[in-house]
C-alpha positions as CSV (number, residue, x, y, z in Angstrom):
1,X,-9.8,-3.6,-0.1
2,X,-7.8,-6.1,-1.7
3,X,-5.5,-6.3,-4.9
4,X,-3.1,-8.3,-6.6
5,X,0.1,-7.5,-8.5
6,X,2.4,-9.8,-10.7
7,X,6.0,-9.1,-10.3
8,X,7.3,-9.2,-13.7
9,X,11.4,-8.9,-14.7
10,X,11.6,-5.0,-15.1
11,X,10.6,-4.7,-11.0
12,X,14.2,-7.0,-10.5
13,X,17.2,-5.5,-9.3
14,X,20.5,-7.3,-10.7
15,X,20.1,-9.9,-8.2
16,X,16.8,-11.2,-9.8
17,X,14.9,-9.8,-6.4
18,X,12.2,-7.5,-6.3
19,X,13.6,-3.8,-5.7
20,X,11.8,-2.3,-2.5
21,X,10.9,0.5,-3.7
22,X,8.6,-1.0,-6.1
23,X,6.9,-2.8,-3.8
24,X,6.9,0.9,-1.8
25,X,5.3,2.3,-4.8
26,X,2.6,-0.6,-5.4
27,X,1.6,-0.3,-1.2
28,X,1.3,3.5,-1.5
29,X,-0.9,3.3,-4.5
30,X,-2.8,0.7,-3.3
31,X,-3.3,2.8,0.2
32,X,-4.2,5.8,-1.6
33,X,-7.0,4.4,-3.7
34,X,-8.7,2.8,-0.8
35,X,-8.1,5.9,1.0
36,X,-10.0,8.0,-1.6
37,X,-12.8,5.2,-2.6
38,X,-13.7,5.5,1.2
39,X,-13.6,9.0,1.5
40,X,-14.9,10.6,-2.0
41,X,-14.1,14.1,-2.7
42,X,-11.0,14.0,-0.2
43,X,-7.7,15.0,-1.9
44,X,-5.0,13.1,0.1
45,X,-1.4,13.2,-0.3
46,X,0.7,10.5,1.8
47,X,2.4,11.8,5.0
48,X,4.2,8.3,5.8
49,X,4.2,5.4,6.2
50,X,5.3,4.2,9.9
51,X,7.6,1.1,9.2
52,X,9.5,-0.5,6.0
53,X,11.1,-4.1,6.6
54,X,11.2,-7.1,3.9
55,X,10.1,-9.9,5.6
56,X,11.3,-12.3,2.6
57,X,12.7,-12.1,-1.1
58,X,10.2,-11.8,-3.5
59,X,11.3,-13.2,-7.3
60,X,9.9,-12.9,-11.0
61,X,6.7,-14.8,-11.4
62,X,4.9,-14.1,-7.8
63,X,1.6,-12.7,-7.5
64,X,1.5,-10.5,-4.7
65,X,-1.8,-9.8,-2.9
66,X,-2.3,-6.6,-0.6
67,X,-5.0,-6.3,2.0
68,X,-5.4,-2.8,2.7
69,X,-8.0,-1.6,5.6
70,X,-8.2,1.9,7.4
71,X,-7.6,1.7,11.4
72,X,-7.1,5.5,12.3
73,X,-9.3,8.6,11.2
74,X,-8.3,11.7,12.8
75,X,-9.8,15.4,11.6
76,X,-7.6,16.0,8.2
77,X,-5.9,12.5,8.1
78,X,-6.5,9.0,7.7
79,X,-4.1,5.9,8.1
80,X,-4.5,2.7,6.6
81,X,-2.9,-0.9,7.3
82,X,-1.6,-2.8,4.7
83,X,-0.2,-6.5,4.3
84,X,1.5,-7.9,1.3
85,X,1.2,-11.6,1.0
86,X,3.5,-13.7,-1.8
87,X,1.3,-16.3,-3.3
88,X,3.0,-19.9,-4.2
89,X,1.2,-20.6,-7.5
90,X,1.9,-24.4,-6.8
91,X,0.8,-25.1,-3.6
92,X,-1.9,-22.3,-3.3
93,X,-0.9,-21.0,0.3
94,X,0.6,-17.5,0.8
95,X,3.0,-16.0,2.7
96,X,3.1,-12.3,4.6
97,X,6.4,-10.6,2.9
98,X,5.4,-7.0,4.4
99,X,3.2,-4.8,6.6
100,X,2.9,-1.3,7.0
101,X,0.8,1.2,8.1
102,X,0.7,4.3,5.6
103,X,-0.4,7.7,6.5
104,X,-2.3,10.4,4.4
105,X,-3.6,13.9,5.3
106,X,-6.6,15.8,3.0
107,X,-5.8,18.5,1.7
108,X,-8.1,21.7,-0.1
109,X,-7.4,23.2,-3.2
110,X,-5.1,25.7,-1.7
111,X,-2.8,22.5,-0.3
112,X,-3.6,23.1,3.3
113,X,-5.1,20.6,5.4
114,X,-8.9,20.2,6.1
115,X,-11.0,18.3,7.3
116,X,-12.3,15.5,6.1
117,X,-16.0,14.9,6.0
118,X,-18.1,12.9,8.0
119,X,-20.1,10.2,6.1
């Protein structure tokens, strides 16, 4: 699955830089909706996600574009890959700024885990 954000002033911190935990925020979403377009029906709440490092600053102006794609199905969880690219609006080529891998679990109506259905 594949989206794209524009990083507009009020995602800055003071230094004109993209605060992380926007970008936190946007791959978590992002995870989450793929998670739940893949599996309908599934409630899933995230669990973690298994690394956070900035690769590179990202500044006002940059459309981000994030790749998200499941790799792991277990019973009651999924986990899904997902890499942020920066693209340069001039030139056309991107650059990878982050990559994580983001963990959910399903969840029933009672908020205990269970399983997730087979398609």
């Amino acid at each position: 699955m594949e989206n794209h954000k524009l990083v507009l002033p009020e995602h800055l911190n003071h230094y004109g830089y993209l605060f992380g935990g926007n970008l936190l925020k946007w791959v978590d979403e992002y995870a989450w909706i793929a998670a739940t377009l893949d599996h309908p029906g599934c409630k899933f709440v995230t669990i973690g996600m298994d690394r956070v490092e900035f690769h590179k600053p990202i500044c006002k102006g940059t459309i981000l574009r994030f790749d998200t794609t499941e790799v792991e199905r277990g019973t009651s969880s999924c986990r899904y890959r997902v890499e942020v690219f920066a693209d340069d609006l001039d030139t056309g080529s991107e650059q990878p700024v982050f990559t994580t891998q983001v963990s959910f679990v399903c969840l029933d109506d009672g908020g205990r885990k269970t399983p997730i259905p087979t398609k």
